[in-house]
N, C-alpha and C positions, 0 to 999 in steps of 0.2 A: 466585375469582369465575368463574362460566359468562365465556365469551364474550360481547358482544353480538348479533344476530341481527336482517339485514335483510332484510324479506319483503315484494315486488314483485312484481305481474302486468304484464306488456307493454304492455297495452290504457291503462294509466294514464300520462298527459303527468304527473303531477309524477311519479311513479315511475320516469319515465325522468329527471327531471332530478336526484332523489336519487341514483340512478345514477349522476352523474358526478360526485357529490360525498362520496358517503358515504365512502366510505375516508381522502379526506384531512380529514374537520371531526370524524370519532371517533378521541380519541387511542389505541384499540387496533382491527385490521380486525378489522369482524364477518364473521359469518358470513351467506353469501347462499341466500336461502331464496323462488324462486319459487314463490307459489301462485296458486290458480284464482279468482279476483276474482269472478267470477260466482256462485261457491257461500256465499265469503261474503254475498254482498246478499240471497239467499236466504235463507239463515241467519240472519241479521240482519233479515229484510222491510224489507227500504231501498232504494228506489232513487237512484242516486250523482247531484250535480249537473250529471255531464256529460246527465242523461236529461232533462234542462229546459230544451227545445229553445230557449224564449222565453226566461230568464234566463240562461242559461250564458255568452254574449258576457262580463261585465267577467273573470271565473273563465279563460275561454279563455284572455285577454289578459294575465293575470298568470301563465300557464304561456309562454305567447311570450316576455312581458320574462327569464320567471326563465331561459327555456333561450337567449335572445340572449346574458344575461351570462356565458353559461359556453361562447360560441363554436358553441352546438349548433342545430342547424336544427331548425323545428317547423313541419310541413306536417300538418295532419289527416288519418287516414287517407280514404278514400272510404268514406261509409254510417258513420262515427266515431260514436257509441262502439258501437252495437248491432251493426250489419252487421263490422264489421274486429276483432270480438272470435275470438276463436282458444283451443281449447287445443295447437293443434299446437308453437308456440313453448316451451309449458311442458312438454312430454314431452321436444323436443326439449334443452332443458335440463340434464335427467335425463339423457340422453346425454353433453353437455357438461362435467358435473359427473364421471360417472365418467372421463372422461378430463381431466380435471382442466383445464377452459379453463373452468367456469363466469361468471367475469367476462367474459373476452371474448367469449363465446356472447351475451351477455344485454346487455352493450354495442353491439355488434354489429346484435342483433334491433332495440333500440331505436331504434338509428338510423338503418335502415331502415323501420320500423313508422314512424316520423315526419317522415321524410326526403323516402318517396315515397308517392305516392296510393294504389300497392297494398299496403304495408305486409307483416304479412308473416299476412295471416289463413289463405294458400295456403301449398302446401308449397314449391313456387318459390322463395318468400321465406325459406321459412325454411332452404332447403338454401344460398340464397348466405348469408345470413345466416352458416350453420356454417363455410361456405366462409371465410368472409373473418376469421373467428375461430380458425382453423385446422385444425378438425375435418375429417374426410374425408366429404360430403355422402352419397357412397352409406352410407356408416354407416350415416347417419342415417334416411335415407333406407327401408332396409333395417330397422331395429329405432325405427323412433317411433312404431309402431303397435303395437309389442310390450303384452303385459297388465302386465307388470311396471313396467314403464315408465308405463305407464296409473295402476297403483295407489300407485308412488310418488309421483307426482302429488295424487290424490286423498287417501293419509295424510299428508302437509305440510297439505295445505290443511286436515283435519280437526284436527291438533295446533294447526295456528294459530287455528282457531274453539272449540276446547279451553281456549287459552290467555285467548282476549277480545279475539285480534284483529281488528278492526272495519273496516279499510280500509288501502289500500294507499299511500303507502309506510307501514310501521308500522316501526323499529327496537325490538326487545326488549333492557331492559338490566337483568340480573334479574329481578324482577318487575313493572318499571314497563315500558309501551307506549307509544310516541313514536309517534302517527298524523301523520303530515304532512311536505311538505318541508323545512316552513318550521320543523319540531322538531327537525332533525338537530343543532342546536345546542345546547337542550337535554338528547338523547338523549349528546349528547359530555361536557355539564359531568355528567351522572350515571354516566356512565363514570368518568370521574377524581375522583369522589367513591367510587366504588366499590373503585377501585384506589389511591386513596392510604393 
């Protein structure tokens, strides 16, 4: 059996909180796979409920409870969700990944992306961000703007609108697509249907 595969863009409050859950509620670790949330909506012509400035309050509120119960702070960014979108976070990644901290890079970005009002749409943020994940910021710094880096970006994000995935967090477990935080449990019972 593939691996499972969980694929998260930063800008997303459940996607941060799948984040600090996925690993321990799928009985095998997937595999973590940032993409550019924005290309999907495009892709897809949808715009996502946080763009619903007058309905979003109860949606807000059930990302607050869910990341209270998991100890995590959730502070909006400033200008959330259009203005504190970023792809620098997700190139920086790609950075991350080759030096093998991807979790902690992306744990890291989240919780500052949610933590403080300037999140991390600037490079600032995303250099503490690598900082505190334990990357070397000038790296980063130095190669986030790189093309390669830019294109690896962009082919995840195209494999995953390839695949039908429609929003963020999604876990892939074969060929079924768990969209939502509230599937990671789901996404687990079809893991260990797959692996028994």
């Amino acid at each position: 059996m593939s691996e499972p595969v969980f694929y998260y863009d930063f800008n997303s409050p459940f996607a941060y909180v799948a984040a600090h859950r996925v690993d321990d509620v799928l009985p095998v670790r997937p595999r973590w796979q940032p993409i550019a949330l924005a290309f999907l909506l495009i892709h897809h012509q949808r715009e996502p409920w946080s763009f619903d400035v007058d309905g979003r309050a109860p949606t807000m509120r059930d990302c607050e409870r869910r990341a209270s119960a998991l100890g995590l702070p959730l502070q909006w960014p400033d200008g959330w969700p259009r203005e504190s979108y970023s792809l620098l976070p997700l190139r920086a990644a790609v950075l991350a990944e080759r030096a093998g901290l991807l979790r902690e890079f992306s744990r890291a970005a989240f919780q500052r992306h949610f933590g403080s009002p300037a999140g991390i749409k600037e490079l600032d943020g995303v250099l503490a961000a690598a900082q505190e994940a334990g990357l070397d910021p000038e790296e980063v710094r130095a190669h986030v703007g790189d093309d390669d880096v830019k294109l690896e970006v962009k082919a995840a994000t195209e494999a995953a609108i390839d695949l039908g995935v429609f929003g963020v967090p999604t876990v892939q477990v074969g060929d079924e697509l768990f969209w939502g935080d509230d599937r990671l449990e789901e996404a687990a019972a079809a893991v260990e249907v797959t692996t028994s």
